[in-house]
Structures are given as C-alpha cells and as structure tokens.
C-alpha positions in Angstrom: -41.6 -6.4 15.3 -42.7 -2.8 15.1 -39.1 -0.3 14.3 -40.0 2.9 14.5 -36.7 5.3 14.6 -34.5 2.6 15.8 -34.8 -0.3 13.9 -35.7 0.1 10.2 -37.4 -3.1 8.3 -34.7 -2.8 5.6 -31.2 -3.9 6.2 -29.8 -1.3 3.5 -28.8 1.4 4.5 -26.9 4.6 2.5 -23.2 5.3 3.7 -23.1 8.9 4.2 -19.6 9.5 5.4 -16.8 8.3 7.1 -16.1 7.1 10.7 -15.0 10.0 12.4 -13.3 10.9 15.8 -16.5 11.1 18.0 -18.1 8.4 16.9 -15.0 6.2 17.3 -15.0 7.5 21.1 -18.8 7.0 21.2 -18.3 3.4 20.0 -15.7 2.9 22.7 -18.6 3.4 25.4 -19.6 0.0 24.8 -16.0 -1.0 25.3 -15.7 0.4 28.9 -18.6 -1.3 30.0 -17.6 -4.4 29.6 -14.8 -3.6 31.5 -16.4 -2.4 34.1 -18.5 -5.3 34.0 -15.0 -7.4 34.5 -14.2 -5.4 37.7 -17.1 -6.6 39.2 -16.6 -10.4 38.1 -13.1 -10.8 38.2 -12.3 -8.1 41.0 -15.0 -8.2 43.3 -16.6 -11.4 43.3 -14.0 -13.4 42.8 -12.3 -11.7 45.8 -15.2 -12.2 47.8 -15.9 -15.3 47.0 -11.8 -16.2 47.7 -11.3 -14.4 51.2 -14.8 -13.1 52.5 -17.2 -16.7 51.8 -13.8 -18.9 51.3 -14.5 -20.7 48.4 -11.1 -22.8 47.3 -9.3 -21.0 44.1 -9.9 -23.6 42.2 -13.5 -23.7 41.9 -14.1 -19.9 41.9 -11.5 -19.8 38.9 -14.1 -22.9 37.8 -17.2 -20.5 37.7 -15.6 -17.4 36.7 -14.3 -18.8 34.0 -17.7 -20.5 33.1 -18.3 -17.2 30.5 -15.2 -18.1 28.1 -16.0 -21.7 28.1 -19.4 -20.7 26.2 -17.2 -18.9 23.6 -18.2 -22.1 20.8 -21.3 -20.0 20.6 -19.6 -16.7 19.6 -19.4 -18.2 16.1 -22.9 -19.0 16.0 -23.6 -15.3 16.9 -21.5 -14.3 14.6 -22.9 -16.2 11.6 -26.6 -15.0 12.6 -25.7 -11.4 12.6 -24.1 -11.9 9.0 -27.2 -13.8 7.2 -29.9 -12.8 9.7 -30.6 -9.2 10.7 -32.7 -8.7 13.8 -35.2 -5.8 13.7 -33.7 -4.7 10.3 -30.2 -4.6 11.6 -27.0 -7.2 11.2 -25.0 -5.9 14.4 -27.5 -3.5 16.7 -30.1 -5.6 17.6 -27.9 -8.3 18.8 -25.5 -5.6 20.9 -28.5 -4.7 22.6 -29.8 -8.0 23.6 -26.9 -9.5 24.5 -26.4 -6.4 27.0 -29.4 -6.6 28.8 -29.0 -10.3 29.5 -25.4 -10.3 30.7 -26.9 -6.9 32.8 -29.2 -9.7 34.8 -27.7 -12.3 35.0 -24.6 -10.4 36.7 -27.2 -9.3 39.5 -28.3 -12.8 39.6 -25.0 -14.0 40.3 -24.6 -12.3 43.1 -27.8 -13.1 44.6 -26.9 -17.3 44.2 -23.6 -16.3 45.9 -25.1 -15.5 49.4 -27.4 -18.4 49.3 -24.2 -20.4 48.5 -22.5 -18.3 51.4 -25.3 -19.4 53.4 -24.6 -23.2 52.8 -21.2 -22.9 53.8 -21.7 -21.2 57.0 -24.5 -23.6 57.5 -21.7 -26.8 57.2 -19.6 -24.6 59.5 -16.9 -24.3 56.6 -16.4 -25.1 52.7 -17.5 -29.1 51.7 -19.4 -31.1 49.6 -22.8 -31.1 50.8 -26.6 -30.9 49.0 -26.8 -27.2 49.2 -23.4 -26.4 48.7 -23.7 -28.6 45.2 -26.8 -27.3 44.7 -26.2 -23.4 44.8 -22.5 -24.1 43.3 -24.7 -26.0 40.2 -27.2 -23.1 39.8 -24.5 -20.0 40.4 -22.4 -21.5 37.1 -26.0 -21.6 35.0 -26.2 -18.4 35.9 -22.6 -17.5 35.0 -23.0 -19.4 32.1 -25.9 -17.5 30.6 -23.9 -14.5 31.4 -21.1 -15.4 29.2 -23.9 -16.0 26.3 -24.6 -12.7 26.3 -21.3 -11.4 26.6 -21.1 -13.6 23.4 -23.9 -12.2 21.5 -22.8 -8.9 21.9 -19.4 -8.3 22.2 -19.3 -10.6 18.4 -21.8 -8.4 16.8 -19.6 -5.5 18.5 -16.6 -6.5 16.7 -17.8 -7.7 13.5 -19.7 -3.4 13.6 -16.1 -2.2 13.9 -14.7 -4.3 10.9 -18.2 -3.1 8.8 -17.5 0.7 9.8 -13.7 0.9 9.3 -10.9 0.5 6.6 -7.5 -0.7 6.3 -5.9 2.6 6.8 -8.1 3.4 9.5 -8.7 0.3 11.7 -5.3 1.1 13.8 -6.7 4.1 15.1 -10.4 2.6 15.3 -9.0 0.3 17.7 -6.9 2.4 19.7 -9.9 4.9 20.7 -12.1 2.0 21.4 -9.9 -0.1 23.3 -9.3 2.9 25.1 -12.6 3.5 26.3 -11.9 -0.1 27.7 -9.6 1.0 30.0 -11.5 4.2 31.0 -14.2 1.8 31.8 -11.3 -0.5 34.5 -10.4 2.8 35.8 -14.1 3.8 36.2 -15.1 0.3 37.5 -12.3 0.2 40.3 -13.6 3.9 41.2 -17.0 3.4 41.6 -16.1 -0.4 43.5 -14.0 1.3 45.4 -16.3 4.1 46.4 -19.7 1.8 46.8 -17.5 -0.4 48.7 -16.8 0.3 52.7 -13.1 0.4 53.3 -13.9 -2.2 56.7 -15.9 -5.3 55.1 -18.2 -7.1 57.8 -20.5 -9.5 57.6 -23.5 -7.5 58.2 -22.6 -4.6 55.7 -20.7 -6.7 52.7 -23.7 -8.0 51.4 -25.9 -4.9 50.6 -22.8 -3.1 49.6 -22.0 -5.8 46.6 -26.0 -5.9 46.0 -25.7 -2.0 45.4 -22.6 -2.0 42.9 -24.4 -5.3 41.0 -27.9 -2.9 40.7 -26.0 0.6 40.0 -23.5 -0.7 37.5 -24.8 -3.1 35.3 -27.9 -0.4 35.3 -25.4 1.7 33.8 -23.8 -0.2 31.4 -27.0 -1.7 29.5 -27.0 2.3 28.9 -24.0 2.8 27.6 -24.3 -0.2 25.3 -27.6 1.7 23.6 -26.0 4.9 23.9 -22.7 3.9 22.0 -24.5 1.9 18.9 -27.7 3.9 18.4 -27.3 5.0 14.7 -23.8 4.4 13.9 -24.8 0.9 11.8 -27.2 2.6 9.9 -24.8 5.8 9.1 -21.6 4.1 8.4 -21.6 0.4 7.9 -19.9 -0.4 4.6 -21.4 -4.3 5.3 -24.0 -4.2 2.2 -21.1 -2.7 0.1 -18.2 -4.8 0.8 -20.5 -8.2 1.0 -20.8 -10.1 -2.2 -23.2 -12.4 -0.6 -25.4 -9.6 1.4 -28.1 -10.2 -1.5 -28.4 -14.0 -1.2 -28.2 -14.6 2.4 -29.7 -17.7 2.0 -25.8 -18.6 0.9 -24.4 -17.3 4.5 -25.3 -20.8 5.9 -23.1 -21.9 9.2 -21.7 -24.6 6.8 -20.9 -22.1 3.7 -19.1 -19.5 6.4 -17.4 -22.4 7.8 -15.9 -23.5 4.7 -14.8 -19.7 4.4 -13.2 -19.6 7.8 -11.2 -22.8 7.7 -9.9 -22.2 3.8 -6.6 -20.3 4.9 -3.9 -22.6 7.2 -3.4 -18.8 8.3 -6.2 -18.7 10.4 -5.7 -21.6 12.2 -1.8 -20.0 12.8 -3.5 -16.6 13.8 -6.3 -18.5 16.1 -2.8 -20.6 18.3 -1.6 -16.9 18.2 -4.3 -15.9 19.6 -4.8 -18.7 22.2 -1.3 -18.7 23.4 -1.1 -14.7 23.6 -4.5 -14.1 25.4 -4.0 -16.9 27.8 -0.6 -15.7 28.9 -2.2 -12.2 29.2 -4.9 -12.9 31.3 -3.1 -15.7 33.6 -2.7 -13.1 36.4 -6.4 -12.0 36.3 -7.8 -14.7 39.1 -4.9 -14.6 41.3 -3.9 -10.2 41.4 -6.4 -8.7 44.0 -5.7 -11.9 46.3 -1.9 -11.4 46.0 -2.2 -7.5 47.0 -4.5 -9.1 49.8 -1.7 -11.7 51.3 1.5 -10.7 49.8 1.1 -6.8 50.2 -2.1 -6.5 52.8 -3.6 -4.4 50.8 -7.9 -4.3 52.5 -10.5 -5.2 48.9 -11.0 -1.5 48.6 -7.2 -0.6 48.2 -6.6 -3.7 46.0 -9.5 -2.9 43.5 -7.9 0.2 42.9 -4.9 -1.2 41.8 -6.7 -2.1 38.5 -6.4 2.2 38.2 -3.1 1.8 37.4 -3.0 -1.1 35.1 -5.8 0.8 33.2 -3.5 3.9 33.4 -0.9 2.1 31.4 -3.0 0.6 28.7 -5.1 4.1 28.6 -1.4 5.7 27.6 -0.5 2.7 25.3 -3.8 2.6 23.3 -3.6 5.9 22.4 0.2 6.1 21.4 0.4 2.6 19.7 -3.2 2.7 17.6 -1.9 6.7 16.2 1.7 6.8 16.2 3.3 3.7 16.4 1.7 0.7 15.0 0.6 2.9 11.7 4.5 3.1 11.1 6.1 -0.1 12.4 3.4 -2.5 10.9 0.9 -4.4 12.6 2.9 -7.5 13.3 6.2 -5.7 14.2 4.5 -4.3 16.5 3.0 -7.1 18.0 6.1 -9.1 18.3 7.8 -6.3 20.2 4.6 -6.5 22.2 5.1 -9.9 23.2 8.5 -9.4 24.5 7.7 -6.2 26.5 5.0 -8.4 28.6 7.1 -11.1 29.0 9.2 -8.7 30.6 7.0 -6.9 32.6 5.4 -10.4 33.7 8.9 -11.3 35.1 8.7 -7.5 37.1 5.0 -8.4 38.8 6.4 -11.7 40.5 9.6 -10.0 41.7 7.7 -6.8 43.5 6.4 -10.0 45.7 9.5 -10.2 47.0 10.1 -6.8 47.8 6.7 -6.4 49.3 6.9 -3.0 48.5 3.3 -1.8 47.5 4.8 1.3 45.4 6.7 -1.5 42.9 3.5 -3.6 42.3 2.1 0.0 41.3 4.7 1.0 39.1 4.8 -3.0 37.9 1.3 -2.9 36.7 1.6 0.5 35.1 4.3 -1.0 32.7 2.1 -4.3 32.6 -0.7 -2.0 31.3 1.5 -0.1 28.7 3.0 -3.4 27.6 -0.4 -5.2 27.3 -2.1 -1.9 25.8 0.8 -1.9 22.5 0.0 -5.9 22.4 -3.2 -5.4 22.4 -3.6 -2.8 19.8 -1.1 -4.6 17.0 -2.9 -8.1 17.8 -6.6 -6.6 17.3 -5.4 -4.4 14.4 -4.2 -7.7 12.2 -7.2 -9.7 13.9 -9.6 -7.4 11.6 -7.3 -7.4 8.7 -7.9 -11.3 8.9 -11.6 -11.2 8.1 -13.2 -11.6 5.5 -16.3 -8.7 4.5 -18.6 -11.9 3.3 -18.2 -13.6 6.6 -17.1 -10.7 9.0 -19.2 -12.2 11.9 -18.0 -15.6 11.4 -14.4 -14.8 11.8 -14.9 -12.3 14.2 -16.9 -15.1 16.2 -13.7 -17.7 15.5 -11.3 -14.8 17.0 -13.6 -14.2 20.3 -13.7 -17.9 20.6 -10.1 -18.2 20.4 -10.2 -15.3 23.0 -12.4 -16.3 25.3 -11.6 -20.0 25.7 -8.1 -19.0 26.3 -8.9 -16.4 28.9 -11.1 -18.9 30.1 -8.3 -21.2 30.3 -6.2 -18.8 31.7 -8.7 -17.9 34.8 -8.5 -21.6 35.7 -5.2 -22.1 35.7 -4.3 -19.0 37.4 -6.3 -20.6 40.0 -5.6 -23.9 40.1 -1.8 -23.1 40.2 -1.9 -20.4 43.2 -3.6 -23.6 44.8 -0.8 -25.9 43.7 1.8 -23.3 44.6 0.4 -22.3 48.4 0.4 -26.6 48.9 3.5 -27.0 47.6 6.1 -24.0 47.2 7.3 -22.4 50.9 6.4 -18.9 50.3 3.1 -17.3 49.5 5.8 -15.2 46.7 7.2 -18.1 45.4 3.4 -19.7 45.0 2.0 -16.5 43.1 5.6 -15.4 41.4 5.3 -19.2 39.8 2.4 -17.6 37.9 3.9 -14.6 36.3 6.7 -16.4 35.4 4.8 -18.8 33.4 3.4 -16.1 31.9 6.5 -14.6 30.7 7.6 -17.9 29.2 4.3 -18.4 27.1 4.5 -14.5 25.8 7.5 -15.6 24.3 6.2 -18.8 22.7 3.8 -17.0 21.4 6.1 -15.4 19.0 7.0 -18.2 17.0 3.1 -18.2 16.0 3.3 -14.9 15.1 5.8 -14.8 12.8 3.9 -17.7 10.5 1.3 -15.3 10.5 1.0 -14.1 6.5 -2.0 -11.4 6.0 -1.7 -11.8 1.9 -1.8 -15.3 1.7 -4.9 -15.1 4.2 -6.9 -12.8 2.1 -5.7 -15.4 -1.6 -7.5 -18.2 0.3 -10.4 -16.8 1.8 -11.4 -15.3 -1.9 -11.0 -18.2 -3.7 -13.3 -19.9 -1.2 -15.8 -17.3 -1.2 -15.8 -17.8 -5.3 -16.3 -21.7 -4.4 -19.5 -20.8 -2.5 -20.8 -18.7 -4.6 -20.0 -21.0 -7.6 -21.3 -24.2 -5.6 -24.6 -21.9 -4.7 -25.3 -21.9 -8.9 -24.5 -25.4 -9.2 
C-alpha cells in the first residue's frame, strides 16, 4: 500500500532523541480514550441494559465481559506487530486499525441493544425466546469484535511504550500516560453526563445513548491518530534493542513462545497479574447499580461518580510514577499498593451502610489513589519483564493476563450481586459481599508478588533468545 508521509516502506527508522515530556502526554491521548470508551461500556450500557431494558446481571456481565475473553488473541497481535510491520511500521499501523474497529463496533452495539430491548418488551418482560436469543447471540459478536480491536491496539500500544522508553524512565512514562487514562474517565463521565438527560424516558433514552455512541467513539478514533502520528518513527529504539529485527523470519509465534515461557517468573508475574487485576476491577459491573439502589443516585448523578475515582488515580499517577515509585522500587511499591486497596475495598462496602452519598465519594477518591500507586508499580515492573526481541509477545501475554481477569472479574461481579440480592437480606450486605472479596484477593495477591524476581527473569529470557538464534543456524 501506497505511504506517503505516514507510513514509510522501511521499517528502520533513525532515533533522533529521547522521549520527552510532551510526547509522553501526547502518547497518553490514546490512553484516555480508551477510557472513555469504558465509560460508555461499563457505565452506560451496562446500566442501561441492568435498570432501563432489565436484562438480569448475570448475562450483561456475560456480554460485557465478551471483550476480555478475546484476550488469547492479544498475543497473536502482539507477535505480528514484532515480525510483521504493517505499512512500514511494527506498532502504528495496528493502533490505528484496531481503533477504528472497536470505534464501530461500539456504535453497533448499541444499535443490537434496542432491537434486543424490543424483544423483551415484545415477551412483555426478560425470557428465553427466538428473538431474545437471537439479538442476545448477535449483540456478543458484536462485543466480541469489539474486544479484538481493543486487542490489536491497545498490544501494539504497549509493546510502542516499551520500544520508546528505558529503564530509568519507564516510571515516569507510565505515570503521564496512565494519567491521561484517567483524564479520559473524568472526560467520559462529563460528556455522558452532559449528552445524557438527567430524567431518562422511554422516548428520549434511545437517541440520547445513540448520540454519545456517534460523538464519542468519533472522537476517540482521533485521538488514537493524533497521539501515535510520528512518535514510532522518531523514537522507537525497537531496531536497536532487537537482535532478531534483521531476520524476522526467526520471530515465528513458536520461537516468541519459547521466549515467553523460558522464565518460571513470568508465569509468577502473569497469577500476579490475574489475581491483582481481577480483584481491581471486581467492582466495575456492579458500582453505578449500587449508587442506583443503595444511594438513589438518577444514571446521570452515578456516572459522575467515576469523576472522582478518576480524581484519585489522576493525583496518584502523577505522584507515584515521579516521586515515589522511582525511590521505593517498583515492587515495594506495589506491595504497599495491594494493601492500600484492600483497605479501601473494605471502605466502599461499608459507605453502603451508611447510605451517605458524601462517603461513597470520598470512598472512591481513596479507591482511585490506591488503585492509581497499584497501578503505576504493577505496569512499571510489567515492562521491565519484557524482553526487546519479543516485546509484543510479552506485552500480548500481560494484556491477556489482564484482560481475561477483568473479564473474569466483570462476571463475577455480576453473577454474585445476583447471588447476593437472592440470598443475603440487604441490598448492602448483597453488594458489600463484593468488595469484601475484593479486599481478601488484594491481599493474596501479595504472596505472588513477592516470588516475583526481575534478574532472574531477564537470565532466562537471554539464554533463550541465544537458543533461537542458535537453533535458527542449525
């Protein structure tokens, strides 16, 4: 295909200089719209789909959740975007197609959920019938293909930052980035809150959630060009670092397999992972409902809410990825992470029982700060464990590990707000059974952790790349 200015037929490219401060903030554009994109999944639809159509929990969490369970594919993606450039480049090209389908198929979404809507009110009420299958069958396609390009381009993403940053630097790479995540929940819950009408009816619901699915996957297909145009070909250090970039007929799925599965750390680092994220993101399905019955909060009001969780990671990011994780050490820091969520985990289920709207704020401001220092650490020794040769590949096996778990997590936050409201005798004691699970696994968590040896990681991983290489003569 034709490259012009943007794509370049040759996939080598002269580093000029290093990453600096802009471009780090630039990069994080990407970042915040993927969260914004989450808003609209796992804020307003799933809402909507909860309380307004009255889908049970169980199978909303079930489609929602559809996008993580396509994570096997993020390794794939990975391991074409190391031996395989597209339109010249290794990581670009596949950002920028991955957005635009994810972009759809959001839109998409939304337009199978009112002809699922429609099937229900048709059967006066949720049950099993031919539509209702039907639409429910076609709306997870749908969310399915838009969890394979959140794949595609949230790997290629990743394994960009590990190509543009060093060890000394990665810290604060994160922390700008993963900011710009959390400018991007604060901006979603705005602009939902705003295209939203504060009294939901049945006439008016419909082209209000039709607006927000044109307006702001519009907008974030542009801020996926806008932050990636030009950075891989200014400061990727992949050709340099890569002792296979010249033979990429080596970087087989086989030979970057063998590579990723050398070290016993990663598989410690990937239950880390698992156990961490899914503990993290347990609350996610179940958060705007709980403002909705515990609190009465109307779906304007409790989209908001993700303002303040933003708030606190916003604040976090930026203090733990500059000041504090550069000087306690990556793992320190995520093991006092841990602990701080498990705590703040415990503090969300008890504000249910005051049923004071002003503590779930101030709860999810710490959540957010707690989750934000977490975050940062965990993602900070996530890039450490990669290897140059294979940066995709392991950056795929980590956003597996991710997205399976949050996956995971979606249904089971679900599924057990289901279990709870059946069998518990308050709708607190149903949703507080949640967080305090979470708490418990945040702590479990740690015992992975500490396994968790960065040296020994990087011994193995050589010596395997020197197998490949020397099997590749043989």
């Amino acid at each position: 295909m034709a490259s012009g200015d943007v794509f370049d037929s040759e996939a080598k490219y002269p580093v000029t200089s290093r990453v600096n401060l802009f471009t780090m903030f630039r990069l994080g554009l990407f970042q915040m719209g993927l969260s914004m994109m989450s808003i609209l999944t796992l804020g307003v639809l799933n809402r909507v789909m909860i309380q307004e159509i009255a889908i049970p929990a169980t199978l909303v969490a079930l489609v929602l959740a559809l996008p993580a369970f396509v994570a096997p594919s993020r390794i794939w993606f990975g391991q074409m975007s190391d031996a395989k450039p597209l339109w010249g480049y290794h990581r670009t090209a596949y950002v920028w197609v991955g957005a635009a389908i994810f972009a759809i198929a959001a839109f998409l979404a939304v337009q199978v959920m009112w002809q699922l809507n429609s099937a229900v009110a048709s059967a006066g009420g949720w049950t099993w019938t031919t539509d209702t299958i039907g639409w429910t069958a076609l709306l997870s396609l749908v969310f399915a293909i838009y969890g394979l390009g959140i794949c595609a381009s949230g790997t290629a993403f990743a394994a960009l930052l590990v190509d543009i940053s060093e060890e000394d630097n990665r810290s604060k790479v994160v922390g700008v980035v993963w900011s710009m995540l959390m400018v991007g929940i604060i901006v979603g819950a705005i602009l939902s809150s705003k295209l939203l009408p504060s009294e939901i009816t049945a006439t008016n619901l419909q082209a209000a959630v039709n607006r927000l699915f044109i307006i702001v996957p519009a907008i974030v297909f542009g801020l996926a060009i806008i932050a990636t145009l030009g950075v891989e070909k200014k400061y990727s250090l992949y050709t340099s670092r890569s002792t296979l970039v010249n033979r990429e007929d080596s970087i087989t799925l086989s030979a970057a397999w063998k590579i990723l599965t050398a070290s016993p750390q990663t598989g410690l680092f990937f239950t880390f992972l698992v156990v961490m994220t899914l503990c993290l993101f347990m609350q996610d399905p179940i958060l705007e409902p709980y403002a909705g019955q515990v609190f009465k909060m109307p779906l304007a009001e409790s989209t908001k809410l993700n303002i303040y969780y933003g708030t606190g990671l916003l604040i976090a990011y930026a203090v733990a990825g500059f000041l504090i994780v550069p000087r306690l050490g990556k793992r320190k820091s995520a093991r006092l992470g841990c602990m701080l969520v498990a705590l703040c985990a415990a503090l969300l289920g008890i504000s249910g029982f005051t049923a004071n709207a002003a503590f779930l704020k101030l709860s999810l401001v710490l959540f957010g700060l707690a989750t934000g220092f977490l975050t940062t650490a965990a993602i900070s020794l996530m890039l450490d464990l990669t290897a140059a040769e294979a940066a995709g590949t392991f950056i795929g096996a980590w956003g597996l590990a991710q997205s399976i778990s949050r996956g995971v997590a979606v249904v089971i936050g679900g599924t057990l707000l289901d279990i709870g409201r059946r069998t518990l005798p308050s709708l607190e004691l149903a949703y507080g059974l949640i967080f305090a699970l979470e708490a418990v696994g945040m702590v479990v968590s740690i015992g992975f952790l500490n396994r968790v040896n960065v040296t020994e990681f990087q011994t193995s991983t050589k010596q395997a790349i020197a197998s490949v290489l020397e099997s590749d003569l043989d």
